[in-house]
C-alpha positions in Angstrom: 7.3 7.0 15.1 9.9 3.9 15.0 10.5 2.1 11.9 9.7 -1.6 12.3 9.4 -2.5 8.8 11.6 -1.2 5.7 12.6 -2.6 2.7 15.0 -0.4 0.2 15.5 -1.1 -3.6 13.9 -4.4 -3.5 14.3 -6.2 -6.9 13.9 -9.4 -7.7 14.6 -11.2 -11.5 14.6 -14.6 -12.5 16.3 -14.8 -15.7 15.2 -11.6 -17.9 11.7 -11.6 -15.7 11.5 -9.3 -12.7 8.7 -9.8 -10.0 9.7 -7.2 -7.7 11.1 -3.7 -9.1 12.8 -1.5 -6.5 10.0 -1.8 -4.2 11.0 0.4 -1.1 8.4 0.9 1.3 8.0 1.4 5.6 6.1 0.3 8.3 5.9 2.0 11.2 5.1 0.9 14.9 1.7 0.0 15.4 0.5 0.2 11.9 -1.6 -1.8 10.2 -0.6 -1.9 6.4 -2.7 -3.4 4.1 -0.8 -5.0 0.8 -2.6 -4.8 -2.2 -2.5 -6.2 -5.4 -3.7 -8.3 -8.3 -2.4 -12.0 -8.4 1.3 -12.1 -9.5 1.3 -8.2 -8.4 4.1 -9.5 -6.4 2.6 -9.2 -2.6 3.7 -13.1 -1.7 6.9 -12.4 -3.2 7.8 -9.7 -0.5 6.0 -11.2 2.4 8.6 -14.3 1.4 12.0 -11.6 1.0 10.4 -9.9 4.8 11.1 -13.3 6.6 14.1 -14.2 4.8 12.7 -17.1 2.6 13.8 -15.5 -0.8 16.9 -13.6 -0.8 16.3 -10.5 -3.4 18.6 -9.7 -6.3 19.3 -6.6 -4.5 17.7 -3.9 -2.1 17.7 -5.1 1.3 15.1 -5.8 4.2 15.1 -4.5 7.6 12.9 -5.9 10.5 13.1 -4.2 14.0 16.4 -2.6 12.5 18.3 -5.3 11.8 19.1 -6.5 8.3 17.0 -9.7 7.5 19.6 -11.8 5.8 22.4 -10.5 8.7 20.1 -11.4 11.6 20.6 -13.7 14.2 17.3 -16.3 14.9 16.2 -14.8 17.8 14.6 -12.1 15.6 11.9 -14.5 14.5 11.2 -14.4 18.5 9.2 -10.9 17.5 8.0 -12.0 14.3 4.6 -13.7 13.8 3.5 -15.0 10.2 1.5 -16.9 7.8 2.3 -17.4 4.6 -0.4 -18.5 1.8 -1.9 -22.0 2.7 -1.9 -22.4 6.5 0.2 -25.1 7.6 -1.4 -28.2 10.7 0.0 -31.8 11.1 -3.6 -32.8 10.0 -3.6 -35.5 12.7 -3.1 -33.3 15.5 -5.8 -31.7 16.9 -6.3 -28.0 17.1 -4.9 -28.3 20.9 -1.9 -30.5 20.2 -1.3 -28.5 17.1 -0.4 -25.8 19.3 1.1 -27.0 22.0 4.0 -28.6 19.5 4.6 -24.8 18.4 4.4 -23.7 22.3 7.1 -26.2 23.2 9.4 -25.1 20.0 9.1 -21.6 21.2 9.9 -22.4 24.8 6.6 -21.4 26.2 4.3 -22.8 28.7 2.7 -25.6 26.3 -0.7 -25.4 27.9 -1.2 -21.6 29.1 0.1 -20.4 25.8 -2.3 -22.6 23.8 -5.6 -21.8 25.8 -4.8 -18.6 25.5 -4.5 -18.1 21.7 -7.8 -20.5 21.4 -9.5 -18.1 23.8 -8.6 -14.6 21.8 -9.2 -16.9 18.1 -12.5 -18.2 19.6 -11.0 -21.9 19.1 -11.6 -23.6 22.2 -14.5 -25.5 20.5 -12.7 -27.1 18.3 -9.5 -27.9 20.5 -9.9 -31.7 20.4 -10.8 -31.6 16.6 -8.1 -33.2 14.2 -6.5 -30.4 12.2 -7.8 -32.4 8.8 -11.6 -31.8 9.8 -11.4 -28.3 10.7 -13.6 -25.8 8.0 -11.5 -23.9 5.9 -12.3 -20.8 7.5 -11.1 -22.5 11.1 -7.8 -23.8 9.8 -7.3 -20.1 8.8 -7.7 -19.3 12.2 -5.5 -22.3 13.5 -3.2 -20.8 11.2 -3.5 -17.2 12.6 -3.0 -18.8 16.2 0.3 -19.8 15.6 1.6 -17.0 14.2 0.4 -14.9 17.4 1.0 -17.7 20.2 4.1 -15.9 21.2 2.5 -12.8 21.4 5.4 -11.1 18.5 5.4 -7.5 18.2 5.6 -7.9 14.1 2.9 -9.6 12.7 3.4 -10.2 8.7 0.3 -12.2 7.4 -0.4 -13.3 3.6 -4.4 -13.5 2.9 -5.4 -13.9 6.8 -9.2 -13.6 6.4 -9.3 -16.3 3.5 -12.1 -18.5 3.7 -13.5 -16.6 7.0 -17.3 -16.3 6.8 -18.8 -12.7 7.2 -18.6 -13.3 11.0 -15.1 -14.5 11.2 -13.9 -11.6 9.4 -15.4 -9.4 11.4 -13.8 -10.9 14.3 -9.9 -11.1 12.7 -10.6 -7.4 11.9 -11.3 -6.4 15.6 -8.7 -8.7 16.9 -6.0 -7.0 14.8 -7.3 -3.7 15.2 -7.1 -4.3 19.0 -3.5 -5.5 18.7 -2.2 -2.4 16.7 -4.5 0.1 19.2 -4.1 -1.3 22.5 -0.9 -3.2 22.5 1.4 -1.0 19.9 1.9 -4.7 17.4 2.5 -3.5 13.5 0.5 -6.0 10.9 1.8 -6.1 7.3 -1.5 -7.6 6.1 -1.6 -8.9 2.4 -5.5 -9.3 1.0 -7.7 -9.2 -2.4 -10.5 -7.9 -0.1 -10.5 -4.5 -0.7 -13.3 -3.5 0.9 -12.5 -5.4 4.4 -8.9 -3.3 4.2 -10.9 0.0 3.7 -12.0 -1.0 7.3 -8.8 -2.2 8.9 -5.9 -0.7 7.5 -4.1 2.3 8.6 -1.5 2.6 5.4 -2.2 0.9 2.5 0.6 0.0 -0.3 -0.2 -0.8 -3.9 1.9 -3.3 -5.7 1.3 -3.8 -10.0 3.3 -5.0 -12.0 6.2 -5.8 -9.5 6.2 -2.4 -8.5 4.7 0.0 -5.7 2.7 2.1 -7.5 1.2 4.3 -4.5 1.4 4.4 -0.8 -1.7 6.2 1.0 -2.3 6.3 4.7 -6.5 6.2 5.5 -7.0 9.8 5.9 -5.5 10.6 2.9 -7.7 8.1 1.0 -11.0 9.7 2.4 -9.6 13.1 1.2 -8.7 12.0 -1.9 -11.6 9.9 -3.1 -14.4 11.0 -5.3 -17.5 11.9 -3.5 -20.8 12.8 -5.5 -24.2 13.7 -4.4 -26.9 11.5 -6.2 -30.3 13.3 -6.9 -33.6 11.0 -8.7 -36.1 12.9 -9.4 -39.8 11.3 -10.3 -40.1 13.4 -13.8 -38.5 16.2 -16.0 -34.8 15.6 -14.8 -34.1 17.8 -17.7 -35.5 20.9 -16.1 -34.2 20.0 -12.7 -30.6 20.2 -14.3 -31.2 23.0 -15.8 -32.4 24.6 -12.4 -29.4 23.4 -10.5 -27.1 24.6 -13.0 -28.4 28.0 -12.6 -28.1 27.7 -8.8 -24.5 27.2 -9.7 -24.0 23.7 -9.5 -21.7 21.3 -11.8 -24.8 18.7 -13.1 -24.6 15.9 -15.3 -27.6 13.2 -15.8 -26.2 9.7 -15.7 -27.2 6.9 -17.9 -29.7 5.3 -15.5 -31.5 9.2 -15.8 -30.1 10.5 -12.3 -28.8 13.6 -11.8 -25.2 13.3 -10.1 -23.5 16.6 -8.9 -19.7 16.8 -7.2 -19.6 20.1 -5.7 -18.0 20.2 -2.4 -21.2 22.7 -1.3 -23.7 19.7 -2.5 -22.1 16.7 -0.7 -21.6 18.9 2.3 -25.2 20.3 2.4 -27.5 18.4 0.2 -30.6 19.2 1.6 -30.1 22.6 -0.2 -30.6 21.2 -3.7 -33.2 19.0 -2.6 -35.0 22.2 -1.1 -34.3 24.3 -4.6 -35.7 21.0 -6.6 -38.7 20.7 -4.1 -39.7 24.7 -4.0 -39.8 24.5 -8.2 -42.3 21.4 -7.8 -39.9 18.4 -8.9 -40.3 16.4 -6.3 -37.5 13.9 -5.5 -37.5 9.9 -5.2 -34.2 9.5 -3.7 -31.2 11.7 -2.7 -28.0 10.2 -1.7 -24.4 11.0 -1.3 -22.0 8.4 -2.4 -18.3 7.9 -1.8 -15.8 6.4 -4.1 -15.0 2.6 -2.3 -11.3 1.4 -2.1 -12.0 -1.0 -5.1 -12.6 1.2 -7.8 -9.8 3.7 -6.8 -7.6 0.9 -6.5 -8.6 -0.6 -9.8 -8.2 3.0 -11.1 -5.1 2.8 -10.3 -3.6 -0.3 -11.8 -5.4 0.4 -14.7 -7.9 -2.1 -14.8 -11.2 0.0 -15.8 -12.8 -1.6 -18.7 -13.1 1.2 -21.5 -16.1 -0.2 -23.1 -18.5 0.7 -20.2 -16.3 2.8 -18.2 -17.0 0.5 -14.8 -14.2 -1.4 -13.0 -14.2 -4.9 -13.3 -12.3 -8.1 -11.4 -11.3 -9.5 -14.9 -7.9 -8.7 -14.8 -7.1 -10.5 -11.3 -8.8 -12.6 -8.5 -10.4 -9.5 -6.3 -13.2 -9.2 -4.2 -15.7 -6.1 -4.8 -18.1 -6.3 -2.7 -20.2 -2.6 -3.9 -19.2 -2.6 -7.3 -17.0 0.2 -6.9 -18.7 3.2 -5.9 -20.1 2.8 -2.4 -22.2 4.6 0.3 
């Protein structure tokens, strides 16, 4: 599959500091790649070196294969992006806002903006002025321009910001549509883990400066930890010590559960639940639980608090929306 995205050696230092440490990743065609990372990680840093508004110490950048520093302007012809705060002439309104970007792209000023307020569900809010619009809807307006053009790159920074449960949902399909159906690649940066669980194909880790992992999707559901979750109404003692005679790997967590991570239990529960049941220990719950993208991300950057052995947001501005493990 084609290369659309690479960056090789990327380092960037100001002074004796270095935000970016020989990050070298790749984005193929159609890919959605979700950027993670903890604030300062260094994701706006490299969205900024990708479209060639911060030359790097050294590595280089590739879009489209052609060298991002070396390339002439009508690259930015395939390129859609937003970048941190979206940008409006508050004045304008939502229409006249995107007819101004229509007519500096060359394109037909009218078509082109109806067309992005139809597929950003903006044509409500086409005569409102830019400075009345909710956050979530100058995200959007935001999003518009970057896709009014209809670029085969898309490289967004925090897209779903301010979106309400509904609008998320909708950037999420809208993307997902883009990559499936029309073969556009999204380097998408966000602190809502649990949203890029849903959307992204490859995700990249950044700490520190550094890529600390690359993972596509499938590899994350193989990898992360699964557990099967037993309550029992009374004697979880002698329920673990029945399951551990049927061969299974038991421990009672603090809350009094019993949790068990054999592959055969996750795959089958309903045969411990039948050994439990048969010996009279009847069962208030059974549920298998999978590890969510927050707590294997915040695994891997370190950020577990050793006091209580749960992973916590302290350490950077992230979203967890199931507290790390998740069903």
């Amino acid at each position: 599959m084609e290369e659309v995205i690479r960056t090789h050696g990327l380092t960037k230092q100001y002074g004796d500091y270095s935000v970016l440490k020989d990050v070298s990743l790749t984005v193929k065609r159609g890919e959605i790649y979700g950027f993670l990372g903890l604030n300062g990680a260094g994701k706006t840093t490299t969205i900024r070196m990708l479209l060639g508004m911060i030359r790097p110490t050294s590595g280089e950048v590739s879009i489209l294969g052609r060298r991002v520093h070396e390339a002439k302007p009508d690259l930015w012809q395939h390129v859609g992006y937003m970048v941190e705060t979206p940008y409006a002439y508050p004045n304008f309104t939502v229409q006249e806002n995107l007819r101004l970007i229509a007519r500096l792209r060359g394109l037909p000023e009218q078509r082109a903006a109806d067309e992005v307020m139809e597929r950003l569900q903006l044509k409500r809010y086409a005569a409102t002025k830019a400075k009345h619009l909710s956050l979530g809807n100058a995200q959007k307006l935001g999003l518009a321009k970057a896709m009014i053009h209809r670029p085969s790159v898309l490289i967004l920074d925090e897209p779903t910001n301010a979106l309400d449960p509904a609008g998320i949902v909708q950037v999420r399909e809208l993307l997902r549509s883009l990559a499936e159906q029309e073969g556009i690649t999204v380097f998408i940066s966000s602190h809502i883990l649990e949203e890029m669980s849903k959307l992204a194909s490859r995700i990249g880790i950044i700490h520190g400066g550094a890529l600390v992992e690359e993972i596509s999707s499938r590899e994350f559901e193989q990898l992360r930890r699964k557990r099967l979750v037993i309550h029992v109404r009374e004697r979880a003692d002698e329920a673990q010590q029945l399951l551990d005679a049927a061969g299974y790997t038991v421990q009672i967590a603090s809350a009094g559960h019993l949790e068990l991570s054999d592959e055969q239990a996750i795959r089958q529960p309903e045969l411990a639940a039948r050994l439990l049941v048969e010996a009279g220990l009847p069962l208030a719950a059974l549920t298998v639980e999978e590890e969510g993208l927050e707590s294997y991300f915040l695994e891997r950057v370190g950020a577990a608090d050793p006091r209580t052995d749960k992973y916590t947001a302290q350490t950077g501005n992230l979203s967890l929306a199931n507290g790390g493990i998740s069903k």
